[in-house]
Backbone as CSV, one residue per row, in Angstrom:
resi,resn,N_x,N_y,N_z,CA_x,CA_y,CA_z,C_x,C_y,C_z
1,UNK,-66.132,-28.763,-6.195,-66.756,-28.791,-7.486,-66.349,-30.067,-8.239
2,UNK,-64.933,-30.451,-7.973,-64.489,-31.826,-8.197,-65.652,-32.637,-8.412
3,UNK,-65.994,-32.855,-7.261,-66.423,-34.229,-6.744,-67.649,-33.814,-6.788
4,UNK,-68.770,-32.428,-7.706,-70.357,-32.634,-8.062,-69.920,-33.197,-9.359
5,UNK,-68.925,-32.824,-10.138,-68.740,-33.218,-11.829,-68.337,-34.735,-11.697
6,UNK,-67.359,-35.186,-10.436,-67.540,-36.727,-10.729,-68.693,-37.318,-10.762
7,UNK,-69.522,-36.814,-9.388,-70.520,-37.719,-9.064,-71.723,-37.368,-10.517
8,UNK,-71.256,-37.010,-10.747,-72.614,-36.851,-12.660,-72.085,-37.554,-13.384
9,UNK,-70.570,-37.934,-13.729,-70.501,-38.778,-14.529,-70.867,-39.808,-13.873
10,UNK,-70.588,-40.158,-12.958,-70.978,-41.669,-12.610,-72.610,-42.496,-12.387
11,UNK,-73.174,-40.805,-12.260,-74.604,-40.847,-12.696,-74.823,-41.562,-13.932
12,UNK,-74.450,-41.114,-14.848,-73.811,-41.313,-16.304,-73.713,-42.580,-17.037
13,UNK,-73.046,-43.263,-15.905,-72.512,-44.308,-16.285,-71.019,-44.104,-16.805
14,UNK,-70.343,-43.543,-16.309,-69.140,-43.331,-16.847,-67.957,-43.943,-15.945
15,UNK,-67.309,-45.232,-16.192,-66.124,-45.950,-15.448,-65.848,-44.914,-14.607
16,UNK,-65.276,-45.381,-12.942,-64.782,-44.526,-11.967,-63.838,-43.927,-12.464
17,UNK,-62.793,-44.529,-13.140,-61.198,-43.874,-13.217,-61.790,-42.784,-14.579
18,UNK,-62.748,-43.249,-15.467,-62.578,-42.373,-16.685,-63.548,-40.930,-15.586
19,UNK,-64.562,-41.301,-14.663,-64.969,-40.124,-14.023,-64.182,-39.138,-13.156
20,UNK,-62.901,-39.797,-12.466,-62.050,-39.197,-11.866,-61.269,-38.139,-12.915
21,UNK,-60.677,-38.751,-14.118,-60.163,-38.047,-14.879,-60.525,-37.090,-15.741
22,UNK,-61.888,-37.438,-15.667,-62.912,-36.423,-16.434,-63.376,-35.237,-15.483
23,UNK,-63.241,-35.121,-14.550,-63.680,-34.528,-13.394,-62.578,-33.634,-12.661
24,UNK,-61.321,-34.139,-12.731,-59.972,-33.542,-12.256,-59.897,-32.467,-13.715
25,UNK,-59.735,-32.529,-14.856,-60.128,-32.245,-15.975,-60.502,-30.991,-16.063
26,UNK,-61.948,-31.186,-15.870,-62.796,-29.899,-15.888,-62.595,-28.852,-14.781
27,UNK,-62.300,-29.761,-13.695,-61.962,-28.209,-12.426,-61.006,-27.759,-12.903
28,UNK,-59.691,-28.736,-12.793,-58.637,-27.783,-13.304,-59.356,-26.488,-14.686
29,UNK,-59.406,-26.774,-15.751,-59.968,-26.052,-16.709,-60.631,-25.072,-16.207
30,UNK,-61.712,-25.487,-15.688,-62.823,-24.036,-14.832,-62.152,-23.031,-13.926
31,UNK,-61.048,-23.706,-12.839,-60.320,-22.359,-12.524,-59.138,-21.700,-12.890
32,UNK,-58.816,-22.435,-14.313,-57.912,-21.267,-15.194,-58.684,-20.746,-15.666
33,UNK,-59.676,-21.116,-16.425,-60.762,-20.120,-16.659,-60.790,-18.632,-15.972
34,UNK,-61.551,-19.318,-14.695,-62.003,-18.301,-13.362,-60.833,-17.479,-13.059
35,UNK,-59.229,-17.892,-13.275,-58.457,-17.181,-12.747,-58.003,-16.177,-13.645
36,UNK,-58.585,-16.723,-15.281,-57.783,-15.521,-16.417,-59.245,-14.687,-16.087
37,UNK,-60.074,-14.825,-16.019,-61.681,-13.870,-16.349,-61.499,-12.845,-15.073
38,UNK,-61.206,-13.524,-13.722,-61.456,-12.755,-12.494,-60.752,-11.685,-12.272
39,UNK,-59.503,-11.835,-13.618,-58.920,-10.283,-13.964,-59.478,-9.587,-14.156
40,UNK,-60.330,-9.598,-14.890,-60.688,-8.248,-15.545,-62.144,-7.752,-14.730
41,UNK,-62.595,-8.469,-14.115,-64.060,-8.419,-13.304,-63.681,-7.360,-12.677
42,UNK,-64.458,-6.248,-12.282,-64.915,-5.058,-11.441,-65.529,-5.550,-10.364
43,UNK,-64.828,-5.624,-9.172,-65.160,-5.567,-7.566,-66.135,-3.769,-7.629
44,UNK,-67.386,-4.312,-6.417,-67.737,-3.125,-6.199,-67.111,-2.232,-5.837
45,UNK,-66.220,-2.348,-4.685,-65.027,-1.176,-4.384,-64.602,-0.085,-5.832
46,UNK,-64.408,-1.456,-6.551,-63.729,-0.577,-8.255,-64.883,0.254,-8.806
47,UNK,-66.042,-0.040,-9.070,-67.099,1.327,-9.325,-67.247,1.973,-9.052
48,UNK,-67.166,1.948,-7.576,-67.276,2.917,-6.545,-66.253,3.987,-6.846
49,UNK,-65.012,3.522,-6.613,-63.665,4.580,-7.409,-64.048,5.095,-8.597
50,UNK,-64.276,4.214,-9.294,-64.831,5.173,-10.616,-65.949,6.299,-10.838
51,UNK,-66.578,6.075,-9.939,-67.637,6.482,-9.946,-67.307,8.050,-8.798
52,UNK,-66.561,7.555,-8.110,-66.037,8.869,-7.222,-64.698,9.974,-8.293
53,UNK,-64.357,8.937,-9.084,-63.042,9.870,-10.042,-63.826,10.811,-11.175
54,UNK,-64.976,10.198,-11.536,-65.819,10.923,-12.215,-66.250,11.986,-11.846
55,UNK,-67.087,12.326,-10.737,-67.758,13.442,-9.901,-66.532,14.218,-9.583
56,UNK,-65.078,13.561,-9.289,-64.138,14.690,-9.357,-63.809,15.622,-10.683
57,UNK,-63.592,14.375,-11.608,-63.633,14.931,-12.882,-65.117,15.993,-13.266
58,UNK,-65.871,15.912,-12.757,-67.069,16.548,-13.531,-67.033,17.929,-12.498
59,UNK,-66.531,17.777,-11.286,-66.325,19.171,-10.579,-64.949,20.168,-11.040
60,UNK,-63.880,19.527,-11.469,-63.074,20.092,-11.325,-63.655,20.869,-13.193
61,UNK,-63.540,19.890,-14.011,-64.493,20.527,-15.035,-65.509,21.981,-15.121
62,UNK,-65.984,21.545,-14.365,-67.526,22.480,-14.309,-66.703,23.925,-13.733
63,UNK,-65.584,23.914,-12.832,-64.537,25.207,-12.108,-63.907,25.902,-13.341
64,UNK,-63.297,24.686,-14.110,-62.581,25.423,-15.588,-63.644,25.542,-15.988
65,UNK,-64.367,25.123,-16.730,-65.614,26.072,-17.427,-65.921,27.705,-16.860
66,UNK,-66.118,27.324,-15.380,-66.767,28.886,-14.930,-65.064,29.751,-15.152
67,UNK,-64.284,29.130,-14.996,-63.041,30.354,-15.119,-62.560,30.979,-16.373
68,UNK,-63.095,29.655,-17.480,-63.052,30.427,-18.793,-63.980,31.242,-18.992
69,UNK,-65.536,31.132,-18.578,-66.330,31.651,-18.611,-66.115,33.397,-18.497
70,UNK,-65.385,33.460,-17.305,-64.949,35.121,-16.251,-63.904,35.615,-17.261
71,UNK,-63.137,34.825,-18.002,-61.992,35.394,-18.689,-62.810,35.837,-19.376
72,UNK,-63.255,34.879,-20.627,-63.898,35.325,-21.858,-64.767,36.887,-21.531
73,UNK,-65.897,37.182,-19.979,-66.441,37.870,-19.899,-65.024,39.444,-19.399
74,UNK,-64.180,39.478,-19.088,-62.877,40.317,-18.819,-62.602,40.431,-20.108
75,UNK,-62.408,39.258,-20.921,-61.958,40.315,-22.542,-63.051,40.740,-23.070
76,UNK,-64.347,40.375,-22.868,-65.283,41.321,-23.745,-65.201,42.444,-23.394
77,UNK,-65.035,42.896,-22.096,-64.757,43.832,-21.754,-63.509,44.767,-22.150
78,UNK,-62.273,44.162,-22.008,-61.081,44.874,-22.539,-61.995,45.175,-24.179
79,UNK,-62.076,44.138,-24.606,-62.062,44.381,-26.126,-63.340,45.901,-26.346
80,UNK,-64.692,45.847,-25.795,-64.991,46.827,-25.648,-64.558,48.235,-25.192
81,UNK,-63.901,48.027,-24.637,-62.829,49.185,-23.757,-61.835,49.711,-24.705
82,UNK,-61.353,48.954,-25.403,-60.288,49.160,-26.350,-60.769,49.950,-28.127
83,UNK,-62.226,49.488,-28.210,-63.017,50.257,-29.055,-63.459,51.363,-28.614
84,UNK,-63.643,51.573,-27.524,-64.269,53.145,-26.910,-63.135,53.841,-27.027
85,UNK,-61.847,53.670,-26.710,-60.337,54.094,-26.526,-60.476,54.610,-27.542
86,UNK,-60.234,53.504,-28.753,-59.889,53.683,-30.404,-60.740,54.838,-30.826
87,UNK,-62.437,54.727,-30.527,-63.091,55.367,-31.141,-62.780,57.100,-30.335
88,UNK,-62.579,57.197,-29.207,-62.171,58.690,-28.521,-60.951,59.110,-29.282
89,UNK,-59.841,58.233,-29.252,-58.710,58.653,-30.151,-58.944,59.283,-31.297
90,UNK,-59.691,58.754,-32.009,-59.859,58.871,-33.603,-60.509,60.122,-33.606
91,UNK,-62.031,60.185,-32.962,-62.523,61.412,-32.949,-61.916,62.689,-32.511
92,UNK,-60.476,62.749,-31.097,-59.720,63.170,-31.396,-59.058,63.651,-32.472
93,UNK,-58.545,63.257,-32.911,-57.430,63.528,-33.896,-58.017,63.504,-35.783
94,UNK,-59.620,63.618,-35.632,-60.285,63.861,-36.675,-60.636,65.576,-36.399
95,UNK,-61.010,65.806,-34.752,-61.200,67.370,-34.727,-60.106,68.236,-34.483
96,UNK,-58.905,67.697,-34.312,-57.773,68.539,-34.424,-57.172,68.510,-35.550
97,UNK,-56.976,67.043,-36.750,-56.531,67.715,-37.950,-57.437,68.669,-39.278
98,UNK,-59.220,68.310,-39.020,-60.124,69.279,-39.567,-61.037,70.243,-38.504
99,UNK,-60.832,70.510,-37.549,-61.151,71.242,-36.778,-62.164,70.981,-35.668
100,UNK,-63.259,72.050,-35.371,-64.104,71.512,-34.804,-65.290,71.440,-34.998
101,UNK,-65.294,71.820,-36.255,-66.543,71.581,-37.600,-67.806,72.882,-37.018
């Protein structure tokens, strides 16, 4: 890449030594550039992971959902169960302390 940016300055008209130095210059520059940016760039491999951690995440998700789901449907149940209880008790102990009407 050097030596396309020299050969433009000299297109240019730009003295050899000031094109050499102008040219050593800019590469250097362009691959600190390239070397701070190419951090942070996402290789396909890396989407791919992401993209596979997700579908784990969205399965293992979707399992807790259905298991809260079964609980919540087990206490409606207790909790219904526990009103039929209450309500037999009560009617109990409404016909034994006033009779049996």
């Amino acid at each position: 890449m050097e030596m396309v940016i020299y050969n433009a300055f000299r297109k240019a008209g730009v003295a050899d030594s000031d094109a050499q130095i102008i040219a050593a210059d800019l590469a250097k520059a362009f691959e600190q550039n390239y070397a701070v940016h190419s951090q942070n760039l996402a290789t396909q491999g890396d989407t791919e992971r992401v993209r596979f951690e997700i579908e784990q995440l969205r399965r293992e998700t979707k399992v807790d959902i259905e298991k809260v789901r079964a609980e919540i449907e087990k206490a409606k149940f207790t909790i219904i169960g526990s009103v039929v209880a209450i309500a037999a008790v009560s009617l109990a102990a409404a016909r034994f302390l006033f009779g049996s009407g």
